[in-house]
C-alpha positions as CSV (number, residue, x, y, z in Angstrom):
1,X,1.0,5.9,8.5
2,X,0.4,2.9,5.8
3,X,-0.4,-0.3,7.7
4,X,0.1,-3.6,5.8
5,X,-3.5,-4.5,6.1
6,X,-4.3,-1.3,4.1
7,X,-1.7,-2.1,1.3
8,X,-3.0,-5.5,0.7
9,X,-6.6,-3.8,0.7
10,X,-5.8,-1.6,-1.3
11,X,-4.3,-3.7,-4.0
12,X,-7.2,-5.8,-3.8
13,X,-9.2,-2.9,-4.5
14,X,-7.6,-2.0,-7.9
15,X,-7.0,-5.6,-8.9
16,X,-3.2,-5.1,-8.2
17,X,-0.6,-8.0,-8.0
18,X,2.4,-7.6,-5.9
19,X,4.7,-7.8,-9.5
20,X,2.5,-5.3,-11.3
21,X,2.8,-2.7,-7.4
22,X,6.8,-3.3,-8.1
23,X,6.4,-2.3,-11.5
24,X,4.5,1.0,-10.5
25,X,6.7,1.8,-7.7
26,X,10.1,0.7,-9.0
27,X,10.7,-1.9,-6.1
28,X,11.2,-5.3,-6.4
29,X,8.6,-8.0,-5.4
30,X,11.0,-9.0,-2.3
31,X,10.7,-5.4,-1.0
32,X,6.4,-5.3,-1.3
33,X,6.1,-8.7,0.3
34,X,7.9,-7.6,2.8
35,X,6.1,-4.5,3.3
36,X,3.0,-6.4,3.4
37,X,4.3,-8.6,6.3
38,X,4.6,-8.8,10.2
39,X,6.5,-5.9,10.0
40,X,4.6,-4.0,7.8
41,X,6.0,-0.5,5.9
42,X,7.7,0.5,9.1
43,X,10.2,-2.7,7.4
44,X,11.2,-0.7,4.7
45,X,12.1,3.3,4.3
46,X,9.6,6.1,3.7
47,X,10.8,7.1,0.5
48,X,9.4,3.4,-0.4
49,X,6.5,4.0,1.6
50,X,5.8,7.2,0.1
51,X,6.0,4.8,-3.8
52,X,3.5,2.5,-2.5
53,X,1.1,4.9,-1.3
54,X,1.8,7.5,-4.9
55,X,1.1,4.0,-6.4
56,X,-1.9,3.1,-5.3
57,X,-3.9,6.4,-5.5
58,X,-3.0,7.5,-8.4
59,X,-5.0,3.7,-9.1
60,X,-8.1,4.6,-7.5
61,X,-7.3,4.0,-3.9
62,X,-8.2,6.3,-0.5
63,X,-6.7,5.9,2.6
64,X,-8.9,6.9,5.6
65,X,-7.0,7.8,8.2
66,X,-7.4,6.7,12.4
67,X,-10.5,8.3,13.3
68,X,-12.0,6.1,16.3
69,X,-12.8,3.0,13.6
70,X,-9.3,2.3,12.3
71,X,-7.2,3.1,10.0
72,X,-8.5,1.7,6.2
73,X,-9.0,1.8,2.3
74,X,-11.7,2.9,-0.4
75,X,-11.8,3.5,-4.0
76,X,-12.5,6.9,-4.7
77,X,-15.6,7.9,-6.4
């Protein structure tokens, strides 16, 4: 599951604004803030989920999943 924490890190990582992750996923800006809020992705549906996370990988990102240390993000070698 994509966390908030690990969408904002993961921008970060690539140098991504929240305008230029709408223009890779096809959302608006309204829809990535808010899946980088309180809420988190579990705000918005998993087709949008599934954008973000297309998104950001296909830029260089890893997700690590839970294993004991927490959930997180890494550029890919």
């Amino acid at each position: 599951m994509l966390t908030s924490a690990q969408m904002k890190a993961g921008r970060a990582l690539v140098d991504l604004s929240q305008k230029s992750l709408a223009e890779l996923t096809g959302l608006s800006v309204p829809t990535i803030k808010r899946m980088e809020g309180p809420k988190g992705p579990m705000a918005s549906s998993g087709t949008n989920v599934q954008l973000v996370i297309n998104a950001l990988e296909s830029a260089g990102v890893e997700f690590i999943p839970e294993n004991g240390g927490g959930a997180g993000v890494r550029l890919k070698k």
